[in-house]
FIBAVEX-787253 format. One record per atom (N, C-alpha, C): atom name; residue in one letter; x, y, z. Coordinates in steps of 0.2 Angstrom, whole numbers, plus 2048, in hexadecimal, padded with zeros to 3 digits. Example, Ala and Ser with C-alpha at 12.3 -4.5 7.8 and 13.67 -1.06 7.14 Angstrom:
2
 atom res   x   y   z
    N   a 842 7E4 827
   CA   a 83E 7EA 827
    C   a 842 7F0 827
    N   s 840 7F5 823
   CA   s 844 7FB 824
    C   s 840 800 827
END
This chain:
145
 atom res   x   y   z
    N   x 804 7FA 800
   CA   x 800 800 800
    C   x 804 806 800
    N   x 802 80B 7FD
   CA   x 805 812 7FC
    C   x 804 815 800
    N   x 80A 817 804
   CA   x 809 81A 809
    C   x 80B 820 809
    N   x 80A 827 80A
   CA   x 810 82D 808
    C   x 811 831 812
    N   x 815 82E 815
   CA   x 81A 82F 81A
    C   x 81F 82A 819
    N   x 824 82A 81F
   CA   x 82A 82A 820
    C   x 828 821 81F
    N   x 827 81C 81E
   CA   x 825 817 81E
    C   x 822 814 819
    N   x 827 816 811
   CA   x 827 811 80E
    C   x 829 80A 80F
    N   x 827 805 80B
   CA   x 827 7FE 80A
    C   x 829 7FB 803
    N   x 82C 7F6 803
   CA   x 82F 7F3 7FD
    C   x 82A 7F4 7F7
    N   x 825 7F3 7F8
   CA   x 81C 7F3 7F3
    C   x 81F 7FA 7F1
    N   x 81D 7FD 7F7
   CA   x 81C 806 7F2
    C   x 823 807 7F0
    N   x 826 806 7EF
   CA   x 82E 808 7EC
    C   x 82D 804 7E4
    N   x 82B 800 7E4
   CA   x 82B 7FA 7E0
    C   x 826 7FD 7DB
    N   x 81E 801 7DE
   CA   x 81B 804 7D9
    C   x 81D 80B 7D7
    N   x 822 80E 7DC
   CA   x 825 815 7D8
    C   x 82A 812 7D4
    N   x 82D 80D 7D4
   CA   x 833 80D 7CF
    C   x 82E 80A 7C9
    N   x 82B 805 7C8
   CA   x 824 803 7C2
    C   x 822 80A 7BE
    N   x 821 80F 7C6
   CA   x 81C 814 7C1
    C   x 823 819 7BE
    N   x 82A 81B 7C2
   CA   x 82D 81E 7BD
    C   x 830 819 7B6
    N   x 831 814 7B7
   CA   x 834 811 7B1
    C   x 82D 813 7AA
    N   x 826 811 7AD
   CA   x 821 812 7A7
    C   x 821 81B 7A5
    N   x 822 81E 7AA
   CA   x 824 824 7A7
    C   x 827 825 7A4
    N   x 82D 823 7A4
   CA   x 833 822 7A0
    C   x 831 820 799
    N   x 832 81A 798
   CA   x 82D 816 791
    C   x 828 81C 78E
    N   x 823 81F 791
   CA   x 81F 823 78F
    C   x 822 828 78A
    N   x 825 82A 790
   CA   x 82C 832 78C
    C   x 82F 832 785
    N   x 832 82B 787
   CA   x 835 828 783
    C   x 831 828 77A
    N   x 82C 825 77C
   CA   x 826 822 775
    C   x 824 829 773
    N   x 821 82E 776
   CA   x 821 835 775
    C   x 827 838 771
    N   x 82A 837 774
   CA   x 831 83A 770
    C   x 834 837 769
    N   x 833 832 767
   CA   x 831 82F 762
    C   x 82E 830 75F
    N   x 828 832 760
   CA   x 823 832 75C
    C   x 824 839 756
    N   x 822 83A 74F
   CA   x 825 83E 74B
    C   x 820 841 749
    N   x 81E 849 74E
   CA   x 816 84D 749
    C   x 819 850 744
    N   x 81F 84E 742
   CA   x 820 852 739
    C   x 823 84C 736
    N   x 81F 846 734
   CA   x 826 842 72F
    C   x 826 846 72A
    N   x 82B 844 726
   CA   x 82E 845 71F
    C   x 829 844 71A
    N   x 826 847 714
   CA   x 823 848 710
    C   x 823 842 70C
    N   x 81F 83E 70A
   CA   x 81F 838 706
    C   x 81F 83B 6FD
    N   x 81E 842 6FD
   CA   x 821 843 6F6
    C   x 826 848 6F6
    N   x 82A 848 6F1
   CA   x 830 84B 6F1
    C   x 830 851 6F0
    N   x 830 857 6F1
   CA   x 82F 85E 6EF
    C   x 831 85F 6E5
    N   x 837 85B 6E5
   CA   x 838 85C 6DE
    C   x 834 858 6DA
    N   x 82E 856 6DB
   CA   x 828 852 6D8
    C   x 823 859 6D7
    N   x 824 85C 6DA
   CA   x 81C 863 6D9
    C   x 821 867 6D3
    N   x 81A 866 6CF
   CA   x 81D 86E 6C8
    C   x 81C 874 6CD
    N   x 81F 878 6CA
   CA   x 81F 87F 6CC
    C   x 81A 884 6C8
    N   x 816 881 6C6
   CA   x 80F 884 6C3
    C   x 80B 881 6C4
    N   x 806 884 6C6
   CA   x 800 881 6C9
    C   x 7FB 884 6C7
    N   x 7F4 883 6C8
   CA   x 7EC 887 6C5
    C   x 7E9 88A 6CC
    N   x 7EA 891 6CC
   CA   x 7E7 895 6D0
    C   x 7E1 893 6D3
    N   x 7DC 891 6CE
   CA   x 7D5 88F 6CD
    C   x 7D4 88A 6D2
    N   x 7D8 885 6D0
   CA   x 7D7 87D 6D1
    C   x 7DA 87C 6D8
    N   x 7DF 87F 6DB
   CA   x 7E0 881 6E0
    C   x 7DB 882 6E8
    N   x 7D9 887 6E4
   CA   x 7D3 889 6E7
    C   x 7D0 887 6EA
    N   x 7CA 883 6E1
   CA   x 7C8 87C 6E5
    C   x 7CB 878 6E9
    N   x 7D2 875 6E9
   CA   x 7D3 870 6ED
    C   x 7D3 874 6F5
    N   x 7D5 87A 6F4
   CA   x 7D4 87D 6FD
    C   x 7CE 87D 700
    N   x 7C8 87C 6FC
   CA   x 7C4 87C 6FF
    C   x 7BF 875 701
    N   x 7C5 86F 6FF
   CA   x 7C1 869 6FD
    C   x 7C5 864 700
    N   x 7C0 85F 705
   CA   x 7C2 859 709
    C   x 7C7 855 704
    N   x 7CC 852 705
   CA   x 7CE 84C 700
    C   x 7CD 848 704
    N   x 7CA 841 704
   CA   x 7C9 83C 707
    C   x 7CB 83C 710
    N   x 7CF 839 711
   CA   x 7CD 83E 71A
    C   x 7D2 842 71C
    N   x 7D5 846 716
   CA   x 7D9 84C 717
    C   x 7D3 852 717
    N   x 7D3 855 71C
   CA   x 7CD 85B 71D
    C   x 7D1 860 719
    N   x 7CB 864 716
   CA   x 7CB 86B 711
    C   x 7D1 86E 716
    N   x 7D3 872 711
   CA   x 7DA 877 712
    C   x 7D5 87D 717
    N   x 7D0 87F 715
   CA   x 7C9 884 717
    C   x 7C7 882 71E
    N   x 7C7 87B 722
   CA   x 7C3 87B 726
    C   x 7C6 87F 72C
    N   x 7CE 881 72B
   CA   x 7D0 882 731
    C   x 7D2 88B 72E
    N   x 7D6 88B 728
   CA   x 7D7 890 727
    C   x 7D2 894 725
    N   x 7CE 897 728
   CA   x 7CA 89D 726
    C   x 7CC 8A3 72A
    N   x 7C8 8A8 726
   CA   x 7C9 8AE 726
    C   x 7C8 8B0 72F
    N   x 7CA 8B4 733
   CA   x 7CD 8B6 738
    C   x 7CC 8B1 73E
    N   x 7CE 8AC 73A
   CA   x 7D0 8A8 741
    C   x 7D7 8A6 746
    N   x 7D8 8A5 74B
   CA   x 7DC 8A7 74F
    C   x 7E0 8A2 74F
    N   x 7DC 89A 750
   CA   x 7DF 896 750
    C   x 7E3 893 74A
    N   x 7E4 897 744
   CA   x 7EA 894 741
    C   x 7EE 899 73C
    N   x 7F2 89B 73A
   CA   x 7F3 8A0 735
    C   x 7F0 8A4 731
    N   x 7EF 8A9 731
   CA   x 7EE 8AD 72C
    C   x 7F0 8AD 726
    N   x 7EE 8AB 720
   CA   x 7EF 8AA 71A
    C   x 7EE 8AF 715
    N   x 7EA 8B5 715
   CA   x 7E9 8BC 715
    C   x 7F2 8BD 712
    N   x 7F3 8BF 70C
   CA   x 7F9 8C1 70B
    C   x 7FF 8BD 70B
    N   x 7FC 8B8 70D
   CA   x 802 8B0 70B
    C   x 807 8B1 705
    N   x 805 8B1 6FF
   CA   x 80B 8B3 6FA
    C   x 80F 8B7 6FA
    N   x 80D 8BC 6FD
   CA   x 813 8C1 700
    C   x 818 8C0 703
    N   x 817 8BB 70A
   CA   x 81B 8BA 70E
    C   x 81D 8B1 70E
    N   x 81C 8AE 709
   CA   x 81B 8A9 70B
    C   x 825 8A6 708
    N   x 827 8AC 704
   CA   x 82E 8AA 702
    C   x 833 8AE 706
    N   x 832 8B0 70C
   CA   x 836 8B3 711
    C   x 835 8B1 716
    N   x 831 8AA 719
   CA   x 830 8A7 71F
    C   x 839 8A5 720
    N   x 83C 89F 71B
   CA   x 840 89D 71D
    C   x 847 89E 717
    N   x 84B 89F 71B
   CA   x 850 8A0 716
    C   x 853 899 710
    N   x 855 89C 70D
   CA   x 857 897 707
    C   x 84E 892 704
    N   x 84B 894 707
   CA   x 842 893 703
    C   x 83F 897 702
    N   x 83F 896 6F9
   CA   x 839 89B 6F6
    C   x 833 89B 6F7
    N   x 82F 89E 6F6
   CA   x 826 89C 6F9
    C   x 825 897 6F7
    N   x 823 893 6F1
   CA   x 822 88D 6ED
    C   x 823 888 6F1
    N   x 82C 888 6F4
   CA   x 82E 882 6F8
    C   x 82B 882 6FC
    N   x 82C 887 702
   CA   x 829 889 708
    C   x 823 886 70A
    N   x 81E 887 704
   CA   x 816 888 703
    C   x 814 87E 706
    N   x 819 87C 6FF
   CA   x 81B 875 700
    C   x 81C 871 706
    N   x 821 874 707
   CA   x 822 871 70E
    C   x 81C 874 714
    N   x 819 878 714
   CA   x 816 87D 71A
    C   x 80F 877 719
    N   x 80C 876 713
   CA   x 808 870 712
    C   x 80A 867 711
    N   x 80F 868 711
   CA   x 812 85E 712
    C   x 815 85C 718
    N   x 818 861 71A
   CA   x 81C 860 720
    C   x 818 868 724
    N   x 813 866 727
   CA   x 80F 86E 72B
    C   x 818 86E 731
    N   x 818 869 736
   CA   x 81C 86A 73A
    C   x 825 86C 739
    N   x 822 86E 731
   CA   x 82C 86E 732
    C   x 82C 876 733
    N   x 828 87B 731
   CA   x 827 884 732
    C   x 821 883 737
    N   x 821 882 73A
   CA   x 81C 886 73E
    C   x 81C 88D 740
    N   x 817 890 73F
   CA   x 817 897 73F
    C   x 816 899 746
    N   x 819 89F 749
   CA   x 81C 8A0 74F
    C   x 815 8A3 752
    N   x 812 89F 759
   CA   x 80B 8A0 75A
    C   x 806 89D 759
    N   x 809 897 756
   CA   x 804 892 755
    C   x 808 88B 754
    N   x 803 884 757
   CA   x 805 881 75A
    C   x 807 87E 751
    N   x 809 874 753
   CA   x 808 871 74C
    C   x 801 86D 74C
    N   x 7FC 870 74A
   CA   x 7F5 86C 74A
    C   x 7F4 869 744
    N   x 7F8 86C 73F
   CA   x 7F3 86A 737
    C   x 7F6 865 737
    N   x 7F0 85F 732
   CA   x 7F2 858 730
    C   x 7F7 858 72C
    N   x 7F8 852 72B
   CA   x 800 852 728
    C   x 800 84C 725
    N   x 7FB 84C 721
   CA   x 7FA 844 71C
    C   x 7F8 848 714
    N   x 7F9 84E 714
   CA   x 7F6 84F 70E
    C   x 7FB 84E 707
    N   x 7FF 84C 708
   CA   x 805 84A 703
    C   x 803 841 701
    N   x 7FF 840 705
   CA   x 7FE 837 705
    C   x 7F6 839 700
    N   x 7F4 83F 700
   CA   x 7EB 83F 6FB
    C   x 7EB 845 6F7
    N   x 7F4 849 6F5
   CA   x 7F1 84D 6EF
    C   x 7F7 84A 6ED
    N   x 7F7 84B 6E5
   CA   x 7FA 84B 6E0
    C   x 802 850 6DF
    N   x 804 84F 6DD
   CA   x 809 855 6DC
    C   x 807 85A 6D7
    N   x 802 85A 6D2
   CA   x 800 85D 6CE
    C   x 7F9 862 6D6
    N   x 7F6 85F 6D9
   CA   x 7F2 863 6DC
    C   x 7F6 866 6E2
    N   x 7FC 865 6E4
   CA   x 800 86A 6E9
    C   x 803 870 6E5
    N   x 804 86F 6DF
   CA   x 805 873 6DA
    C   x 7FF 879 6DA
    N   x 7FA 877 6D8
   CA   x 7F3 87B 6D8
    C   x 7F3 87D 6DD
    N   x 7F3 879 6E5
   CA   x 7F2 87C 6EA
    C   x 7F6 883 6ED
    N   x 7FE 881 6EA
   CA   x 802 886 6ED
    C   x 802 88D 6E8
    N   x 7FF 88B 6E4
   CA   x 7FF 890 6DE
    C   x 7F8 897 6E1
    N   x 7F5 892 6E3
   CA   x 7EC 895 6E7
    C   x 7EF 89B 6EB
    N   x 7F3 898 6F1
   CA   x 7F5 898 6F6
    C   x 7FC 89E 6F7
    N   x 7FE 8A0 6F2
   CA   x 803 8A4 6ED
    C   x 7FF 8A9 6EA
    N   x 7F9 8A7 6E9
   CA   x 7F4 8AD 6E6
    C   x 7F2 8B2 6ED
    N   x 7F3 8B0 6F2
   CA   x 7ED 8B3 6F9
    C   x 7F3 8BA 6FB
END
C-alpha cells in the first residue's frame, strides 16, 4: 500500500520505480514519434506552373479524407494564418526558398515552417491525395492571394 510518510515499504518503492520506468517508455515513444515526416513526393515532381482557377477549386474541396484547404483557413480567423497577402510574403519566409518551394513545403511538410504563433495543427497527408499537377494549381491559387 502507498503510503506518503516516512514509512515506505518494498511494494511502494517497487510501484514508484514501475511508474517512473513507464514514464520513461512513454517520453521515450513521444519523442519518436514524427508530426512532420518527410514528404512522400519530391518537390522536383511539382511544375512550376499551375492553374489559378483549378487551384482554387482544389482549396475549397475535401479530397478524400484530406479536409478542404477552406475549412480552417478562412477569412479572419485566429486560429491559423492569415493568408490575406500570402504571395507577397510567401518567398521571404525562409531563406534560400522561393515562394513556390516554400508554398510546397508550407503544404507537404506544414511542420517544417511553422509560422511563429501558431502551433503545427494542419494535416500532413496531403502529398499521399494530390497530384503533383494539383500542388502546382494549388500553389499557383495560393501565389495569387
Amino acid at each position: 500500500m502507498l503510503y506518503y510518510g516516512d514509512n515506505f515499504d518494498y511494494k511502494d518503492w517497487e510501484i514508484m520505480r514501475l511508474f517512473g520506468w513507464s514514464l520513461l517508455l512513454i517520453l521515450v515513444l513521444i519523442a519518436g514519434c514524427n508530426a512532420n515526416p518527410a514528404s512522400t513526393l519530391p518537390y522536383d515532381d511539382v511544375p512550376q506552373n499551375g492553374d489559378v482557377a483549378r487551384g482554387e477549386a482544389l482549396f475549397s474541396q475535401q479530397n478524400g479524407i484530406a479536409p478542404a484547404c477552406s475549412s480552417c483557413h478562412t477569412e479572419n480567423s485566429s486560429a491559423v494564418p492569415d493568408l490575406a497577402g500570402y504571395g507577397a510574403i510567401a518567398g521571404t519566409r525562409v531563406e534560400g526558398e522561393d515562394a513556390h518551394e516554400y508554398t510546397f513545403y508550407a503544404i507537404a511538410e506544414p511542420g517544417r515552417h511553422v509560422v511563429e504563433g501558431y502551433g503545427n495543427a494542419m494535416y500532413n497527408k496531403y502529398d499521399d491525395v494530390l497530384s503533383p499537377q494539383d500542388f502546382a494549381d494549388l500553389i499557383a491559387y495560393m501565389l495569387s492571394l
